[in-house]
C-alpha positions as CSV (number, residue, x, y, z in Angstrom):
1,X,0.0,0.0,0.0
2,X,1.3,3.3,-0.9
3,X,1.4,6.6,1.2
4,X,-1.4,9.0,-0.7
5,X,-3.6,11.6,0.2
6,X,-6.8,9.7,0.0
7,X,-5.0,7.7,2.5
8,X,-3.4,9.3,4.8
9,X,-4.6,11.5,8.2
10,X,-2.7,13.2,9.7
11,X,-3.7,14.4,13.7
12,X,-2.2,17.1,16.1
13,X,-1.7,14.3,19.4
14,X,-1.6,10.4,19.5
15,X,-4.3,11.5,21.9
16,X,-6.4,12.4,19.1
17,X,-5.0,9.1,16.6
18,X,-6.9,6.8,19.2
19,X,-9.9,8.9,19.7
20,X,-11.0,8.8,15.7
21,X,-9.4,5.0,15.7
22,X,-12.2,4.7,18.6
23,X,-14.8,6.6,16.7
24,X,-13.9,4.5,13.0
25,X,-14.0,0.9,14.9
26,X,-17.3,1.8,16.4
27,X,-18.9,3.3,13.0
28,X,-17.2,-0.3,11.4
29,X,-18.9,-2.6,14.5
30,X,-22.5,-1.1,13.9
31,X,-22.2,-1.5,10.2
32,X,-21.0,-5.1,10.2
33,X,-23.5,-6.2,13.0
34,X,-26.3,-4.6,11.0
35,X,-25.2,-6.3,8.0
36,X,-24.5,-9.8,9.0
37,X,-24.6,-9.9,12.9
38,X,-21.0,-10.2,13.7
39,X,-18.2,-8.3,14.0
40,X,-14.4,-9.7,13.1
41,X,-11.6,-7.5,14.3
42,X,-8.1,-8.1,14.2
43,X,-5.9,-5.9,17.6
44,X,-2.8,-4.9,17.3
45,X,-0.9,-4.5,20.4
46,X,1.6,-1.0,21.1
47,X,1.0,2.0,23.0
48,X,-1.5,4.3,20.5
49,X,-3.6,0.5,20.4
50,X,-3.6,0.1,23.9
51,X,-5.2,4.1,24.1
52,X,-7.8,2.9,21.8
53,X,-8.4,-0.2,23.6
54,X,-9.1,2.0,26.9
55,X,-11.2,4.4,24.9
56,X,-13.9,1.1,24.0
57,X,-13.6,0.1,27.4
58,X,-15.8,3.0,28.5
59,X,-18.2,2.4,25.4
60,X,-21.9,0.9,25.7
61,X,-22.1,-1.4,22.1
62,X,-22.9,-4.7,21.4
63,X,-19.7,-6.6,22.6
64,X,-21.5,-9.8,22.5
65,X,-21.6,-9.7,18.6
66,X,-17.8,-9.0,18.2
67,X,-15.1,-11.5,17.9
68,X,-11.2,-10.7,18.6
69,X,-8.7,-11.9,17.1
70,X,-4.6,-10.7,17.0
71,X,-2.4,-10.0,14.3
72,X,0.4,-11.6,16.3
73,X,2.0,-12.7,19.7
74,X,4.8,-13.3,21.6
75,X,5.6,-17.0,22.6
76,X,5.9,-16.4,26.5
77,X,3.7,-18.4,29.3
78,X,0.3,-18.1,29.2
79,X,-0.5,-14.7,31.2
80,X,3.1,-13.0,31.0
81,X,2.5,-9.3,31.3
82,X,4.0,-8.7,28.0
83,X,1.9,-10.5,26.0
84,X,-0.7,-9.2,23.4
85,X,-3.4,-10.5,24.8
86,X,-2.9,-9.9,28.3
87,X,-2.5,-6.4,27.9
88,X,-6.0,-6.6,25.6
89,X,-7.8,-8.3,28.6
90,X,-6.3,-6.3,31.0
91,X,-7.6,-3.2,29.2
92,X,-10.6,-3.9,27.2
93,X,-12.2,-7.8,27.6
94,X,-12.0,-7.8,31.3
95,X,-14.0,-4.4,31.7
96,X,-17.2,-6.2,29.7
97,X,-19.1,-9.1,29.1
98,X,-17.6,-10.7,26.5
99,X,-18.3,-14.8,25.8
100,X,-15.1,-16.5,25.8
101,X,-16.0,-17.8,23.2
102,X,-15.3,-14.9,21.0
103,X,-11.9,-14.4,21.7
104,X,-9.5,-16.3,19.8
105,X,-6.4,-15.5,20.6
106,X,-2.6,-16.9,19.9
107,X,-1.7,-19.8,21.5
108,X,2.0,-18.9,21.8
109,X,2.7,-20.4,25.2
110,X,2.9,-23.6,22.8
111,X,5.7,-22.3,21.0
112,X,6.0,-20.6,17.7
113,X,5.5,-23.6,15.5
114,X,2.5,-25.1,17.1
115,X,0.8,-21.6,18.0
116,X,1.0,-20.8,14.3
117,X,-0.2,-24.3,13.0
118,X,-3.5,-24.1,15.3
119,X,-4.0,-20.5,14.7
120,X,-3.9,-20.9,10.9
121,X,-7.1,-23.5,11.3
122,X,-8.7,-20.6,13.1
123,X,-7.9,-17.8,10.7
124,X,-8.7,-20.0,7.8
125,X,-12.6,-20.3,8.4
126,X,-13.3,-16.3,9.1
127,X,-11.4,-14.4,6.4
128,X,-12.2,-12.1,5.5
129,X,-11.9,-9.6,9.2
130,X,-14.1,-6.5,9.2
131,X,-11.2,-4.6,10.8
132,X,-7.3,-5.2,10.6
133,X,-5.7,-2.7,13.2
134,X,-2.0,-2.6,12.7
135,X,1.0,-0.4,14.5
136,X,4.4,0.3,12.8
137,X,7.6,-0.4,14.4
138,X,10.7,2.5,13.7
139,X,11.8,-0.1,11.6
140,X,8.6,-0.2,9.6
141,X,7.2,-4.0,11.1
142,X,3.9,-4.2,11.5
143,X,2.6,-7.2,13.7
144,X,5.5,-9.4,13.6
145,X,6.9,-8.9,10.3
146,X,10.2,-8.0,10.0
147,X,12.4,-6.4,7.2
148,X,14.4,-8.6,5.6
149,X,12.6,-11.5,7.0
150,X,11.1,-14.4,4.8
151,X,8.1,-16.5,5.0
152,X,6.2,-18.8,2.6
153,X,3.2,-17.0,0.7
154,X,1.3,-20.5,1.5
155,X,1.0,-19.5,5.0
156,X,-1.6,-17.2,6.9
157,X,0.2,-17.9,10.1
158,X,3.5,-17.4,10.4
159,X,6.0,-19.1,13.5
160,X,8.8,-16.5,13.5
161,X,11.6,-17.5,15.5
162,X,14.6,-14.5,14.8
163,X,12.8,-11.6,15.9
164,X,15.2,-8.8,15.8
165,X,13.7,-7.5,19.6
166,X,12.8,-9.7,22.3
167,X,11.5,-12.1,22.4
168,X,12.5,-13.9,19.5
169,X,9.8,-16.3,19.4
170,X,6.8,-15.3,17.9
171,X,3.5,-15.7,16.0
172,X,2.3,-13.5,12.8
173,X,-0.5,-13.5,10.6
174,X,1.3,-13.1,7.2
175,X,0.5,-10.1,4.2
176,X,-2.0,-12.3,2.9
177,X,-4.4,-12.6,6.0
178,X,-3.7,-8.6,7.4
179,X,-5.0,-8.1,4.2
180,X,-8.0,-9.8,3.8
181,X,-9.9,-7.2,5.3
182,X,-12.7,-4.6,4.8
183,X,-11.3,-2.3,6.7
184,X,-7.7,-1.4,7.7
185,X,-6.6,1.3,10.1
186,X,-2.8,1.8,10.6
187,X,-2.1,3.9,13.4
188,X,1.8,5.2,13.7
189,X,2.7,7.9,16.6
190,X,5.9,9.4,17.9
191,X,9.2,10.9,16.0
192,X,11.0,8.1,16.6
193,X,9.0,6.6,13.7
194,X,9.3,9.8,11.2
195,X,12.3,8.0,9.7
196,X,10.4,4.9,8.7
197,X,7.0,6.5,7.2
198,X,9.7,8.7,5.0
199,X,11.2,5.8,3.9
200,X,7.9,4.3,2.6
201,X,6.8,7.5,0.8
202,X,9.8,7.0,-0.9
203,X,8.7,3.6,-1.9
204,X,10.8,1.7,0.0
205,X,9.5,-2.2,0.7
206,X,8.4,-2.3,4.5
207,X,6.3,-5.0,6.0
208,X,3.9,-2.4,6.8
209,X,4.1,-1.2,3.1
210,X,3.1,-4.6,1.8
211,X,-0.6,-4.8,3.6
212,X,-3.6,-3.7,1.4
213,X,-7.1,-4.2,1.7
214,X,-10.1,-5.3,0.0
215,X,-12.2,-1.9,1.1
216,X,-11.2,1.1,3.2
217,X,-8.0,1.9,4.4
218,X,-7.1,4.8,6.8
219,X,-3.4,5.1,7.8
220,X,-3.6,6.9,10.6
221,X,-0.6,9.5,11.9
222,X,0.2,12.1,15.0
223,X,2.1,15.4,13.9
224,X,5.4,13.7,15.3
225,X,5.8,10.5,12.8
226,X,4.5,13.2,10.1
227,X,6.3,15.7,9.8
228,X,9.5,14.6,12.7
């Protein structure tokens, strides 16, 4: 996906970046529920995500109809602290009543290879998502997809197992299932990530770069990773 301006919005605060993030999931939710009675959306994990997360946390919707999924996780035990979906449940599913049932999240305390096996079974039967929500890395990663890494283009799931930060073990949903989507928000905050959102104006081949969608797609900025 390339960096346009039918694309691109840019806001003052990463305050203000998670309050229309809020605002677009909760316009996407009502839409899909009306439409076909469910709601599919992928989290991302990240500071700027974990502002939106708190931001739903105080909304009234219909949680029961929406099912959550992650774009990736890091292969520690089962409720370590830096985990995906801890801090998701710690933020946003513990603060309603959601049915377990509608979360399916990573089983990465099973290790990378496992995790990604079961996880692709998962993924396979609900593609498209309503909602992909991705972060960037100052590298330009986006869930766990790394530059310079490579994975097979037959996979939706991906065991990664040389992340370049800790920890090294990890599961990704690949480029083909972030972008099976009907709606993708990419939300990037902070200076420290100027550097990479110049380089992919300039074209160059970031993960994050390589995501498309089959509908709308917002990408998402604060006046720091904008302009530097």
């Amino acid at each position: 996906m390339k960096i346009n301006k039918n694309n691109v919005q840019v806001k003052k605060t990463a305050e203000e970046v998670a309050l229309f993030a809020r605002d677009y999931i909760l316009d996407a939710a009502q839409e899909a529920i009306r439409k076909v009675g469910v709601f599919k959306i992928v989290l991302a994990g990240g500071t700027t995500p974990e502002q939106v997360y708190g931001l739903l946390a105080l909304e009234s919707c219909d949680w029961q109809h929406w099912h959550f999924y992650l774009g990736d996780e890091r292969c520690l035990p089962l409720h370590d602290v830096e985990r995906n979906s801890e801090m998701v449940r710690r933020i946003l599913l513990d603060k309603k009543v959601i049915l377990e049932e509608n979360i399916h999240f990573i089983s990465a305390e099973l290790g990378a290879k496992k995790a990604a096996i079961d996880y692709e079974k998962v993924i396979k039967s609900v593609l498209p998502f309503d909602m992909v929500l991705l972060g960037m890395g100052e590298d330009g990663h986006t869930a766990s997809l790394f530059p310079n890494h490579q994975h097979s283009n037959n996979e939706y799931v991906h065991a990664v197992f040389d992340a370049p930060k800790p920890p090294s073990e990890r599961v990704s949903l690949s480029v083909d299932a972030l972008s099976q989507n009907r709606h993708l928000l990419i939300m990037v905050t902070g200076a420290g990530k100027h550097d990479a959102v110049t380089q992919w104006q300039k074209g160059k081949n970031l993960p994050v770069s390589q995501i498309s969608s089959n509908g709308e797609v917002h990408l998402l900025l604060d006046s720091l990773a904008w302009s530097g």
